[in-house]
C-alpha positions in Angstrom: 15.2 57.9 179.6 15.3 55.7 176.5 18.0 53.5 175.2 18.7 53.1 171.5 20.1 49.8 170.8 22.7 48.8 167.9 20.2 47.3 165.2 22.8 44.4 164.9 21.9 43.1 168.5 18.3 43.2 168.5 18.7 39.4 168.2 20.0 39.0 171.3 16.9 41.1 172.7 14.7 37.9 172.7 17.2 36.2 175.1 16.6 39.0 177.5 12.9 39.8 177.0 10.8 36.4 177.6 11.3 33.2 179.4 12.4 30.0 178.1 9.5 27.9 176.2 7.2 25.4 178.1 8.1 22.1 177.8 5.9 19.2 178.8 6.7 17.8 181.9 8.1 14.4 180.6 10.0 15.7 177.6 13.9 15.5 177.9 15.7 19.2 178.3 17.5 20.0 174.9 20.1 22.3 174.9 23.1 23.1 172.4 25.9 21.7 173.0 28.3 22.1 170.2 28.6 24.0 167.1 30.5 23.1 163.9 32.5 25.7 161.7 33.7 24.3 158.4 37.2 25.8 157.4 39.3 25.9 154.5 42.6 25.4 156.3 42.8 23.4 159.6 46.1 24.0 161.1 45.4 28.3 160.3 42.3 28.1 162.0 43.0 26.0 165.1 45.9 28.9 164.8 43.5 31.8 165.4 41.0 30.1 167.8 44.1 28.9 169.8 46.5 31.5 170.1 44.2 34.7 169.0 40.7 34.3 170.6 42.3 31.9 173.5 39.9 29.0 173.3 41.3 25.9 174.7 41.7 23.2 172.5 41.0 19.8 173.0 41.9 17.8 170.7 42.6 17.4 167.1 41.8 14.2 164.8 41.5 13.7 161.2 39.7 17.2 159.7 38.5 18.1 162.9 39.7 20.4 165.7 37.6 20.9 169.2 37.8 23.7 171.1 35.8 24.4 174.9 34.8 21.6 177.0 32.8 24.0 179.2 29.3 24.6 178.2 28.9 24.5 174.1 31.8 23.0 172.3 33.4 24.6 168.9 34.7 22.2 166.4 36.4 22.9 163.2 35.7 21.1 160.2 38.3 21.0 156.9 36.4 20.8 153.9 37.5 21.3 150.3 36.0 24.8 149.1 33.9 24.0 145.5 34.2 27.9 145.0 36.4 31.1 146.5 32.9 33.0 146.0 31.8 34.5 149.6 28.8 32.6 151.3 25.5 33.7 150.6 21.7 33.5 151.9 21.6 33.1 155.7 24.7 30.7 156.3 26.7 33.9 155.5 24.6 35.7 158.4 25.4 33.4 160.8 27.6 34.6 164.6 28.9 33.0 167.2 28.8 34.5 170.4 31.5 33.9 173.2 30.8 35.2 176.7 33.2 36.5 178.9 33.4 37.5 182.5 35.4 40.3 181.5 34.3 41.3 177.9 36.5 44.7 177.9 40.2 42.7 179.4 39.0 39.7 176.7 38.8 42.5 174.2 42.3 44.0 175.0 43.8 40.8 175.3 42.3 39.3 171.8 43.4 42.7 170.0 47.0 42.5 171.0 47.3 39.2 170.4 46.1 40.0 166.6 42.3 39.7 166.6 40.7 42.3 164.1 37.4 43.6 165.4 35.3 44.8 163.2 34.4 47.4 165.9 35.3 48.3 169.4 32.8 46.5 172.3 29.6 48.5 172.7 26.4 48.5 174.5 24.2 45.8 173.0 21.1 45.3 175.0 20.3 46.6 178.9 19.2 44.3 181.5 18.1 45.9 184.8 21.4 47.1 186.1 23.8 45.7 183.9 24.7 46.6 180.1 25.5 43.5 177.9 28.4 44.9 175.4 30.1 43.2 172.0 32.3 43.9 169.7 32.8 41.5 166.3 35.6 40.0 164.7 36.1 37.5 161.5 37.7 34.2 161.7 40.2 33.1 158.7 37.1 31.9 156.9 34.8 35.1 157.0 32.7 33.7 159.7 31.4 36.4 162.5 32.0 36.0 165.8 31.6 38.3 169.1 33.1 38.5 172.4 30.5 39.7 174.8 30.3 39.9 178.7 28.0 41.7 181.1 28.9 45.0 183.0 27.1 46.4 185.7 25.5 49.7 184.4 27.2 53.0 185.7 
């Protein structure tokens, strides 16, 4: 039987397909640990990470908001806009991924509390017996972001 991906997700195929890097034995373990949005309005963003997508927030000091605390942090940054022209090259490319244990109840949830998804959670990428699925939404400031959780495969 083959299985035809969404061409969208094929990024997320190199996750799935090959083991992490070889480090030398000595060499400190780097992971990612926090990733930095920079909005246009502070207060409507912490809005729609807060009380649409349900992240927890931390805290909030001068133009920075932090959501998480458990795994990889998201912060907002306020910055003043030098044009109202949409990002280009690769920054305007760029998604964050949230995981949940239960993509399709995250989905439901994030919907009725507002959310827009661009489209409803599908099957990204297979691994053994469980299907990874996603669906994308846009944050105030155009950037992508999915909610994605693992299913077992039926």
């Amino acid at each position: 039987m083959t299985h035809r991906l969404a061409p969208a997700c094929l990024l997320l195929l190199p996750f799935v397909a090959f083991p992490p890097a070889a480090r030398a034995a000595d060499a400190p373990a780097i992971r990612a640990n926090r990733i930095i949005l920079r909005v246009v309005d502070l207060k409507a963003s912490v809005a729609f990470y807060r009380d649409k997508v349900g992240l927890p927030l931390q805290t909030t000091f001068d133009e920075f908001a932090v959501f998480g605390g458990d795994g990889t942090t998201v912060m907002l940054q306020q910055i003043e806009r030098k044009s109202n022209a949409p990002s280009t090259g690769l920054a305007a490319l760029t998604e964050v991924v949230l995981e949940s244990p239960d993509v399709m109840k995250s989905y439901a949830e994030m919907k009725a509390r507002g959310v827009v998804f661009l489209r409803e959670p599908f099957a990204a990428t297979l691994d053994g017996n469980r299907v990874l699925y996603a669906a994308s939404f846009r944050d105030p400031d155009g950037h992508v972001l999915s909610i994605t959780g693992w299913r077992d495969r039926q």
